[in-house]
C-alpha positions as a Markdown table, in Angstrom:
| # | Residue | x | y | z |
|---|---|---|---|---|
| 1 | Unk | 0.0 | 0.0 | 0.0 |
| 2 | Unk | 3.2 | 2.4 | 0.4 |
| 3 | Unk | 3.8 | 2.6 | -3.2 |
| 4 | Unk | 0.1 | 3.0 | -4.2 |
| 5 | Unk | -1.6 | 6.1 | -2.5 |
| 6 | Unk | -4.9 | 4.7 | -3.6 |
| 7 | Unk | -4.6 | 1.8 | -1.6 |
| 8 | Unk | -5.4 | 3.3 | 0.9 |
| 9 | Unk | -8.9 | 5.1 | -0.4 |
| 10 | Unk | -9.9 | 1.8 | -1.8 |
| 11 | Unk | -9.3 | -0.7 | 1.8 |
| 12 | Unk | -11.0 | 2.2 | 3.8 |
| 13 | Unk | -14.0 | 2.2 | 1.0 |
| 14 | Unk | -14.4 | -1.2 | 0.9 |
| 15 | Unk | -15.9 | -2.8 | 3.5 |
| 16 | Unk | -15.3 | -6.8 | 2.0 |
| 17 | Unk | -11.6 | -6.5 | 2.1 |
| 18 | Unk | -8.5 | -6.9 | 4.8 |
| 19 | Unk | -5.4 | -5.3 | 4.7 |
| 20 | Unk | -2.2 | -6.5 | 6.0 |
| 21 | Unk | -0.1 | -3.1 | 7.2 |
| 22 | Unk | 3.9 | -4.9 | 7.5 |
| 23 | Unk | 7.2 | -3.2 | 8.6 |
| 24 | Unk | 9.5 | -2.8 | 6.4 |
| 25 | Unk | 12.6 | -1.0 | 6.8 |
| 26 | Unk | 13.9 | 0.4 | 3.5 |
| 27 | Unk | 11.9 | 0.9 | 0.3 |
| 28 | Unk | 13.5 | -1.9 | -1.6 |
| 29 | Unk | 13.2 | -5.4 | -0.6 |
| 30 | Unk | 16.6 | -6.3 | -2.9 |
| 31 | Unk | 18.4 | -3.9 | -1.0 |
| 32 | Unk | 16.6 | -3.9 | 2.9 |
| 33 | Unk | 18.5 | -6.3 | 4.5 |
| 34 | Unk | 21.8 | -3.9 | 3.5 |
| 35 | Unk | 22.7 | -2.4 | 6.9 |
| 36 | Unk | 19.8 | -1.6 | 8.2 |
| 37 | Unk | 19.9 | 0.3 | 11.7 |
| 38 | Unk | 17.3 | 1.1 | 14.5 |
| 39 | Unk | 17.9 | 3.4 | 17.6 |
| 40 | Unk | 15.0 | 1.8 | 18.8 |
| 41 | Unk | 13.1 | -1.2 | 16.8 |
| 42 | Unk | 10.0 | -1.1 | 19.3 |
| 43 | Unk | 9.3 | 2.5 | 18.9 |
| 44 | Unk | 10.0 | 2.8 | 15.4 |
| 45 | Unk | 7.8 | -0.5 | 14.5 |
| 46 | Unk | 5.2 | 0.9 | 16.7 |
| 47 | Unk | 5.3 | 4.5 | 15.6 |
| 48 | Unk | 5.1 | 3.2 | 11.8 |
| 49 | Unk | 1.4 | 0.9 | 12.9 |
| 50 | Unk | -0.1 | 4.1 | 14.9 |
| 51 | Unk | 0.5 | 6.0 | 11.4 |
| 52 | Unk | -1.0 | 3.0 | 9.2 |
| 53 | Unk | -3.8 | 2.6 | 11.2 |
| 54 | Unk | -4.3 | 6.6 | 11.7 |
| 55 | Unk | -4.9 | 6.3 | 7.3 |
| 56 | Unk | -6.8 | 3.2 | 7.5 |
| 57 | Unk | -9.3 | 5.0 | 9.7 |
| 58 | Unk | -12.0 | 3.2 | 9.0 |
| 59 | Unk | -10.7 | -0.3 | 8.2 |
| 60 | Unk | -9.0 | 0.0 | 11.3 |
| 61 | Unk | -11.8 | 1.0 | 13.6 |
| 62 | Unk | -13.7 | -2.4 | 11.9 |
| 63 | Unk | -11.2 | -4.6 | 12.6 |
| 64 | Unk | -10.0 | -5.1 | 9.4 |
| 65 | Unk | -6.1 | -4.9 | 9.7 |
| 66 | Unk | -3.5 | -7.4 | 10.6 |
| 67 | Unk | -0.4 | -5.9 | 11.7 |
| 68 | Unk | 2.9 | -7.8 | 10.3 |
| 69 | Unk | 6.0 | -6.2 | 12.5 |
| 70 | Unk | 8.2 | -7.6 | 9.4 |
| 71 | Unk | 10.9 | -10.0 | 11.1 |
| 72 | Unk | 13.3 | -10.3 | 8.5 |
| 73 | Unk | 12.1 | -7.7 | 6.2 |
| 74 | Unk | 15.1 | -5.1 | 6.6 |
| 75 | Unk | 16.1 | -6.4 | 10.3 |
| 76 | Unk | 19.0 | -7.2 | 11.8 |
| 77 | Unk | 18.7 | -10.7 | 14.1 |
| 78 | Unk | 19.0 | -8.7 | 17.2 |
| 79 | Unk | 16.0 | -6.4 | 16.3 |
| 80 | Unk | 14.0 | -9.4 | 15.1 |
| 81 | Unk | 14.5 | -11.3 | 18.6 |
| 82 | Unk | 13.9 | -7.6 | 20.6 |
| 83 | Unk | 10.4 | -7.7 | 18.6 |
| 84 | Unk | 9.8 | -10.9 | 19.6 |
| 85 | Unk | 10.3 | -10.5 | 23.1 |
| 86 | Unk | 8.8 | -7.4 | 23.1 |
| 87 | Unk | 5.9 | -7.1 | 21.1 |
| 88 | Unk | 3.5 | -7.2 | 24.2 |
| 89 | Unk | 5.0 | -3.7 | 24.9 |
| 90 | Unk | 2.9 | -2.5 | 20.9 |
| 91 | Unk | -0.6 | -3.7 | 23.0 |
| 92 | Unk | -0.3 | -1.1 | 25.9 |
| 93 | Unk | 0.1 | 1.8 | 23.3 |
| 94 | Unk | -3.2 | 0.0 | 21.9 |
| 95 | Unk | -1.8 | -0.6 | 18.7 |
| 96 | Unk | -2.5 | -4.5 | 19.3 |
């Protein structure tokens, strides 16, 4: 949906469709895995959802989205295993 600004128009119109809103850090899958760097994976993946979901208004608000925090998609291992560990802390910001 981050490459097609309509996306978003059309999963908020529709009300038969789902959306699956993933982190990804980087804008190239062929090139995301290529240093990539966090100062804080937790707050970054968490910041990115509250945005999503802030666009998706109304799929959001019917339940509509699946969030994907993206292990492996432009991750180091430590950030992956941090995101695993800590994923309960992306419920008390009430983005789960």
């Amino acid at each position: 949906g981050a490459k097609d600004p309509e996306m978003v128009t059309l999963i908020n119109e529709r009300s038969d469709i789902g959306y699956v809103l993933n982190h990804m850090k980087g804008e190239d899958p062929k090139t995301m895995q290529i240093s990539p760097h966090y100062e804080d994976v937790i707050l970054e993946v968490r910041d990115f959802f509250t945005s999503g979901l802030t666009l998706l208004n109304k799929a959001a608000k019917e339940n509509r989205i699946v969030l994907d925090v993206g292990i492996g998609f432009g991750k180091r291992l430590s950030d992956n295993l941090k995101l695993i560990k800590k994923c309960s802390c992306l419920r008390r910001v009430g983005v789960l």
